[in-house]
Kinemage of the C-alpha trace (Angstrom):
@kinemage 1
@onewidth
@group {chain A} dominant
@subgroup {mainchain}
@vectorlist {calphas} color= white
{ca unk a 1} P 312.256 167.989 106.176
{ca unk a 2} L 312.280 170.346 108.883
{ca unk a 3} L 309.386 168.167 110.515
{ca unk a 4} L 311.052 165.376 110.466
{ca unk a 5} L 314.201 166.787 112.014
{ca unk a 6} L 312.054 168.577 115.090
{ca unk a 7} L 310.488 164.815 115.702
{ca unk a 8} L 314.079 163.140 115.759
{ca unk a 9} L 315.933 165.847 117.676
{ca unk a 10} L 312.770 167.640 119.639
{ca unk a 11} L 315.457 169.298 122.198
{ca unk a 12} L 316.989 171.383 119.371
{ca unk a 13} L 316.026 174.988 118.888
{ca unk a 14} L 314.626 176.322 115.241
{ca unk a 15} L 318.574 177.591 114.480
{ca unk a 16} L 319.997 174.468 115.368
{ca unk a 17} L 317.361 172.723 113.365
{ca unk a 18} L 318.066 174.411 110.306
{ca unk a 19} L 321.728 173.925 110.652
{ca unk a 20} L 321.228 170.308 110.663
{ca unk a 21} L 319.461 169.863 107.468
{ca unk a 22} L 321.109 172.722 105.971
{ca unk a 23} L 318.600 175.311 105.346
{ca unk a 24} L 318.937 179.367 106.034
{ca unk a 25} L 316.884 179.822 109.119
{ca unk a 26} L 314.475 182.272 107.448
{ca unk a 27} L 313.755 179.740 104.836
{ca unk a 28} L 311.638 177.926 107.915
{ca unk a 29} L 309.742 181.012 108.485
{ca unk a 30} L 308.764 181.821 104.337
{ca unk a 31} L 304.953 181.057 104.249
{ca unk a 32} L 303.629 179.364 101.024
{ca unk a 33} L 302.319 181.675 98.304
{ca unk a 34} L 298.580 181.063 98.558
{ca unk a 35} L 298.690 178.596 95.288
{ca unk a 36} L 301.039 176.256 96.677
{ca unk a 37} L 298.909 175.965 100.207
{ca unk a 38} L 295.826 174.717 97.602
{ca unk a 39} L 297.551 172.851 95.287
{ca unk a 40} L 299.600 170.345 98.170
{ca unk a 41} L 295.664 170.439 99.498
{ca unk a 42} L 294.429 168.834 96.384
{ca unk a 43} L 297.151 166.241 96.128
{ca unk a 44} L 296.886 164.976 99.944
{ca unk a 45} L 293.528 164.504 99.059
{ca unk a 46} L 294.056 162.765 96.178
{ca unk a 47} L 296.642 160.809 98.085
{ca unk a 48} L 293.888 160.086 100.863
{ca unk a 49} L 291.066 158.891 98.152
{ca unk a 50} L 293.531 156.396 96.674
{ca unk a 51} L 294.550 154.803 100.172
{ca unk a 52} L 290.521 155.076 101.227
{ca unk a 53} L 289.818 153.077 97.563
{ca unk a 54} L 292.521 150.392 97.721
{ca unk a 55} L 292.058 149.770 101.561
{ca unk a 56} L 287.967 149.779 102.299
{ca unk a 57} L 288.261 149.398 105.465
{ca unk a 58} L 290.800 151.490 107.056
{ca unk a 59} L 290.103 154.173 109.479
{ca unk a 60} L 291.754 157.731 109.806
{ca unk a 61} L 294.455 156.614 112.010
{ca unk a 62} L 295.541 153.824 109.526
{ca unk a 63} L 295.424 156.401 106.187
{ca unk a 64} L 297.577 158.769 108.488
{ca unk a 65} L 299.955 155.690 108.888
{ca unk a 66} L 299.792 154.966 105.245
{ca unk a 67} L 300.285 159.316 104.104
{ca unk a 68} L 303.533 158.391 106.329
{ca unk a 69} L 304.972 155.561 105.080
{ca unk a 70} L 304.435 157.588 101.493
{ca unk a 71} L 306.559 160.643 103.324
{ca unk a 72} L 303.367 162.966 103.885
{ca unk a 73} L 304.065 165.026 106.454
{ca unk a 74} L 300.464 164.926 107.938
{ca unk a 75} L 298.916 164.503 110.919
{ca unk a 76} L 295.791 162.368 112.112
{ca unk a 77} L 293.721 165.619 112.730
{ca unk a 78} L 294.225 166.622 109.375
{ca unk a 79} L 293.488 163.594 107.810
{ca unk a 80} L 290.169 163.024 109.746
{ca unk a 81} L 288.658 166.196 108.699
{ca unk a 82} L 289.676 165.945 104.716
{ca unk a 83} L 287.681 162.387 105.073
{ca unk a 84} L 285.011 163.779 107.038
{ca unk a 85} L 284.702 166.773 104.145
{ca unk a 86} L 285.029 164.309 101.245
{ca unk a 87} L 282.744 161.613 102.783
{ca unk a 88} L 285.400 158.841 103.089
{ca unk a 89} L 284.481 157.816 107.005
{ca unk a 90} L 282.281 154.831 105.993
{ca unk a 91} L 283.480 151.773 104.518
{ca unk a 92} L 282.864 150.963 100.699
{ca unk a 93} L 280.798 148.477 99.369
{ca unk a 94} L 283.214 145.250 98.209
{ca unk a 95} L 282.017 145.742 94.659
{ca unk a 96} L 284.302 148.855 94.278
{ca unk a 97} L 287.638 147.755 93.578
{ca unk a 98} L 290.558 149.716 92.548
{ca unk a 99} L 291.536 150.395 88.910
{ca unk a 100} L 294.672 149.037 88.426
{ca unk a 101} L 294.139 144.990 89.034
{ca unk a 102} L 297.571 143.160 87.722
{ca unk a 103} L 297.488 139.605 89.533
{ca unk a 104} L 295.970 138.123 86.292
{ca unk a 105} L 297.660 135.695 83.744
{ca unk a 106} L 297.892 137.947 80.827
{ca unk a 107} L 301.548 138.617 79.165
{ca unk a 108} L 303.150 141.805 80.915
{ca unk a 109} L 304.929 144.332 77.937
{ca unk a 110} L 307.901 145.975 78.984
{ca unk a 111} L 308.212 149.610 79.288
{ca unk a 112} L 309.199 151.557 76.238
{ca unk a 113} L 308.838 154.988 77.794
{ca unk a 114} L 310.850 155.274 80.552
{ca unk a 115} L 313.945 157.876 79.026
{ca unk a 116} L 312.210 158.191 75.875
{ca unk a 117} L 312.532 161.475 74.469
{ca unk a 118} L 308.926 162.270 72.187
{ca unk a 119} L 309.327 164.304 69.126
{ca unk a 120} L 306.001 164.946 67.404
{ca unk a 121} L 302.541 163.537 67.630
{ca unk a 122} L 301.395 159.952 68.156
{ca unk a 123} L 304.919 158.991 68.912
{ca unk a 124} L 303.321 157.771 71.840
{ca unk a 125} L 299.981 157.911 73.626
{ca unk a 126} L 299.532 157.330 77.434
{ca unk a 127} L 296.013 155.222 78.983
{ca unk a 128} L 294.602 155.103 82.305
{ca unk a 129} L 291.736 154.654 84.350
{ca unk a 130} L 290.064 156.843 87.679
{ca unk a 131} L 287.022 156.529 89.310
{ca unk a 132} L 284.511 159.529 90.324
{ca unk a 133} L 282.118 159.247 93.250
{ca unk a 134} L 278.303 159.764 92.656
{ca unk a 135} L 276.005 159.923 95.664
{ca unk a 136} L 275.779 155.907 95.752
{ca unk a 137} L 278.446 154.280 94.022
{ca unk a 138} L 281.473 154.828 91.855
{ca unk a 139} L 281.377 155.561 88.134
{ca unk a 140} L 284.804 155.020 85.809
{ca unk a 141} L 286.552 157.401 83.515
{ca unk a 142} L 289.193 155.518 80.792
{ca unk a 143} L 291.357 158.464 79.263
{ca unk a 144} L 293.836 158.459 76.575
{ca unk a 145} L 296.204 161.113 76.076
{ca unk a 146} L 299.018 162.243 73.344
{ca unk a 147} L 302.072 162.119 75.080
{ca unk a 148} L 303.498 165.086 73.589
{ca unk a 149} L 300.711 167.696 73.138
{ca unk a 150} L 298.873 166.026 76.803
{ca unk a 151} L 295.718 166.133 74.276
{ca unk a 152} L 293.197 163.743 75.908
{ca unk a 153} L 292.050 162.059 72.287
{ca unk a 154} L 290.304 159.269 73.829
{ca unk a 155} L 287.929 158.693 76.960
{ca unk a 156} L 285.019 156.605 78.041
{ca unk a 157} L 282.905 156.852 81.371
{ca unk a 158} L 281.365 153.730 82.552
{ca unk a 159} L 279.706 152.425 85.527
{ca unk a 160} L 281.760 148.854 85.348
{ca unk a 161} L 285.373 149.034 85.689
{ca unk a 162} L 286.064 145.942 82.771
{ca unk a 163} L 288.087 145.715 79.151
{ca unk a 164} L 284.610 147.426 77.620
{ca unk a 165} L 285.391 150.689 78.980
{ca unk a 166} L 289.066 150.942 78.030
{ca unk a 167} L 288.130 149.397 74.713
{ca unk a 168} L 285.705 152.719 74.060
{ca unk a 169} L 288.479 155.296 74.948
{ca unk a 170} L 291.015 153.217 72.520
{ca unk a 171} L 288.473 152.873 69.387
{ca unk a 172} L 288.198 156.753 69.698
{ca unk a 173} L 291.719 157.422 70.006
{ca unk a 174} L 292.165 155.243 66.996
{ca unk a 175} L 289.356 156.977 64.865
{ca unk a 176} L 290.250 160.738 65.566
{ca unk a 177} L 294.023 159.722 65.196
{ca unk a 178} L 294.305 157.383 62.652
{ca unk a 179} L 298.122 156.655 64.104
{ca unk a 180} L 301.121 155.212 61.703
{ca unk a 181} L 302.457 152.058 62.418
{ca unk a 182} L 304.724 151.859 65.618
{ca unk a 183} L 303.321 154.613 67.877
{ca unk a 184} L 303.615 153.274 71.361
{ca unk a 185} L 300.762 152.922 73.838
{ca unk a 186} L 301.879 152.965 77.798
{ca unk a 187} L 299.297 152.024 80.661
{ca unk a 188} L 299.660 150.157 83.444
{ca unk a 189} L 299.571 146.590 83.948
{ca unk a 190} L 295.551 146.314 84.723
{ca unk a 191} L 293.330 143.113 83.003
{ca unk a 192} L 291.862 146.452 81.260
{ca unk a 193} L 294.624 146.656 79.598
{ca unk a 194} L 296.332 143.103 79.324
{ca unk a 195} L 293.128 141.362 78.155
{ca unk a 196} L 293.160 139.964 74.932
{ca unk a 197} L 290.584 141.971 73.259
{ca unk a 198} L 292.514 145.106 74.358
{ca unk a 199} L 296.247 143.967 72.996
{ca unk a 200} L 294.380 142.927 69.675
{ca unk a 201} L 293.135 146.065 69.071
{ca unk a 202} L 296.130 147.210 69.674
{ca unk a 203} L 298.315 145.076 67.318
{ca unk a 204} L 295.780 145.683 64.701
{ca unk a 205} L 297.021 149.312 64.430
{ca unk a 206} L 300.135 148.741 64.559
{ca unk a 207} L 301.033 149.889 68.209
{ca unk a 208} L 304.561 149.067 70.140
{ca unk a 209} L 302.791 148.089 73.668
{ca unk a 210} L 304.379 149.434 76.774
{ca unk a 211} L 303.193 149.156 80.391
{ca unk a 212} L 304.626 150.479 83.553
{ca unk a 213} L 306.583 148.873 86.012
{ca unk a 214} L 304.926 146.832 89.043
{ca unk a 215} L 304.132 149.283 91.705
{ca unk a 216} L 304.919 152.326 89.974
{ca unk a 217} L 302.248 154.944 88.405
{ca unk a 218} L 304.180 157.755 88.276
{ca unk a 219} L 305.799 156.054 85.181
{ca unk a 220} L 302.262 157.421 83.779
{ca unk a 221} L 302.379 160.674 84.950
{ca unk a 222} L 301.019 162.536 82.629
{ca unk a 223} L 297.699 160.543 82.410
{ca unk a 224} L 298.131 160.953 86.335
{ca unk a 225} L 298.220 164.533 85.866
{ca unk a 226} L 295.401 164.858 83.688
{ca unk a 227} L 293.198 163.292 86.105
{ca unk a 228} L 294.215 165.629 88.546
{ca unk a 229} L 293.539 168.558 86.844
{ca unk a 230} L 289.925 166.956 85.699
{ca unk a 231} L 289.029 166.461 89.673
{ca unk a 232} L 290.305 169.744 90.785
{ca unk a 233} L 288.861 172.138 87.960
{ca unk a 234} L 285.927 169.974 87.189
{ca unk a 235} L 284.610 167.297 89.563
{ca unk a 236} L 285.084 168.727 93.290
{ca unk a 237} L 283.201 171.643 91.467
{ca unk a 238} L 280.453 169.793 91.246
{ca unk a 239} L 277.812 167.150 92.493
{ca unk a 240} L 276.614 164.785 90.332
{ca unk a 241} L 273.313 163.993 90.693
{ca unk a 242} L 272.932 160.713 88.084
{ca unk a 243} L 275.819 158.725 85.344
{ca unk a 244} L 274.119 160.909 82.704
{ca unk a 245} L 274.916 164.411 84.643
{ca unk a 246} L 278.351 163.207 85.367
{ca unk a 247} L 278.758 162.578 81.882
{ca unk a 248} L 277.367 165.631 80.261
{ca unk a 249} L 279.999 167.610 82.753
{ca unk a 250} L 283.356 165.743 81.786
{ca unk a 251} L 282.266 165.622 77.812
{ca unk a 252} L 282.349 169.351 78.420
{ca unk a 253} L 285.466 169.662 80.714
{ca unk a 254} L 287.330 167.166 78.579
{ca unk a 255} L 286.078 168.668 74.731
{ca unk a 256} L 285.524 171.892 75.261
{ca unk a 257} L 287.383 173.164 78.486
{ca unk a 258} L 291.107 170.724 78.577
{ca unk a 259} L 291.770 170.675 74.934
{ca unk a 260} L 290.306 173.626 73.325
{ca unk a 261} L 291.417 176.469 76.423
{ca unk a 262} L 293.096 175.486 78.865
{ca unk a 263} L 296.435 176.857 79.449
{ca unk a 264} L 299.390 174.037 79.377
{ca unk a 265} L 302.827 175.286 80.906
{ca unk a 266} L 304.260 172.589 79.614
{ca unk a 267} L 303.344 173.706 75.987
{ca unk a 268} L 304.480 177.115 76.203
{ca unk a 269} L 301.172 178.061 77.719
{ca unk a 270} L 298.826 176.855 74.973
{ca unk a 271} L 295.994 174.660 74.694
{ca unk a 272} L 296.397 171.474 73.191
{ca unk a 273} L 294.607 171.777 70.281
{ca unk a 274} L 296.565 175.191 69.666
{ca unk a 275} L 299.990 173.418 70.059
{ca unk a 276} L 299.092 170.324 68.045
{ca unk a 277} L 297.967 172.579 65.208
{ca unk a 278} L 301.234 174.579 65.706
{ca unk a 279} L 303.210 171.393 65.801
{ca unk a 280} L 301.950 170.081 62.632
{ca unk a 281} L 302.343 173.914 60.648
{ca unk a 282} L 306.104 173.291 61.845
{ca unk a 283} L 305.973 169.862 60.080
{ca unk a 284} L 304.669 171.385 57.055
{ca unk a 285} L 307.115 173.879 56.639
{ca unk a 286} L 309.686 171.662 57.215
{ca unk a 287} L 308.830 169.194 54.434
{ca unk a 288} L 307.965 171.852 51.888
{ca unk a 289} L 311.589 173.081 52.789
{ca unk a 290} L 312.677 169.921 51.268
């Protein structure tokens, strides 16, 4: 905000700045608690490895162009030495696409989430797909998450990017589950997803299909999230060596680690398992009160 203001009116003083976008001039001074300095680190690099997948072949200068246009306030410096730290100088091999691909023929679902209110467990489940680097190539990780406890109950990692791999994270969702009749599923509009082998799984268990709208993933933000916290707390930890290391790690992070200790603030500060187990005492009660 402020930047942008110094850029448009670079004859103004700090005071006058402030008054102009209406802001107490020691509010320009505050410093960011250490926490907030590394978390906006971890999501402009995020932000930097998506531009760097969908667009191959662009340079720093252009992925400081694109961090604009998405209102990063970021410059080219910056940007060249996150990509020289996280290896994304030299162009990618064609063969790695990105994850989401929706110019295919498949039917399109409307989406059944957006201002949804969720009430209990397996009203609705969330899908989607990231990639995670290994010294030569990509590998994929298809995750499926409870939209109200954020419990990842389904995931497959795969070295092709295809229907196959979000078909394994869906058949274990749908054994550990076992979900009634008209729970929705919401993913984006990728052939992963569209195919017919994936919607006829679907329909077989009785799922309401939902997908986001073109151009928009934060209408699956909390899958979003949950990839974020995965490559932050497990993956830039580490370096895969081989598929089989990479897997061993995320089994753990994902089984072990996300759903069995970590700490949700959106669940009142308890794991997943912890709330769902919570959540369905509550039910209990409740019916035996009837």
């Amino acid at each position: 905000m402020i930047a942008a203001a110094m850029e448009e009116y670079p004859q103004l003083s700090v005071r006058a700045l402030c008054e102009v976008v209406g802001v107490d001039r020691s509010w320009y001074y505050q410093k960011p608690t250490a926490e907030e300095v590394v978390q906006r680190d971890v999501e402009l690099r995020d932000a930097i490895e998506r531009i760097v997948l969908e667009f191959p072949g662009y340079g720093y200068k252009r992925v400081t162009k694109q961090l604009h246009r998405q209102k990063w306030e970021v410059n080219h410096k910056r940007v060249l030495r996150v990509m020289r730290e996280e290896s994304l100088l030299c162009q990618l091999e064609r063969r790695f696409v990105v994850t989401t691909d929706s110019t295919h023929g498949h039917w399109i679902y409307p989406n059944l989430l957006e201002g949804l209110v969720l009430h209990g467990l397996d009203d609705a489940w969330v899908a989607d797909i990231t990639y995670i680097r290994l010294p030569q190539s990509f590998v994929y990780l298809s995750a499926i998450l409870d939209a109200y406890s954020r419990k990842c109950i389904g995931w497959a990692l795969s070295r092709f990017i295809d229907t196959r791999l979000t078909l394994a994270a869906l058949q274990m969702a749908i054994e550990s589950r076992q979900p009634p009749p008209g729970f929705i599923h919401h993913s984006d509009r990728g052939v992963q997803y569209a195919s017919g082998g994936y919607i006829g799984v679907l329909e077989s268990a009785g799922a309401r299909i939902s997908m986001s709208a073109k151009g928009n993933p934060y209408d699956n933000a909390k899958a979003e999230s949950f990839f974020r916290t995965l490559k932050r707390e497990e993956v830039r930890l580490n370096s895969y060596r081989t598929f089989e290391e990479a897997r061993s790690n995320i089994s753990h992070f994902i089984e072990d680690v996300y759903n069995q200790k970590r700490l949700h603030s959106s669940l009142g500060y308890l794991p997943p398992v912890e709330f769902e187990a919570a959540e369905t005492e509550k039910l209990t009660l409740t019916l035996v009160g009837r």
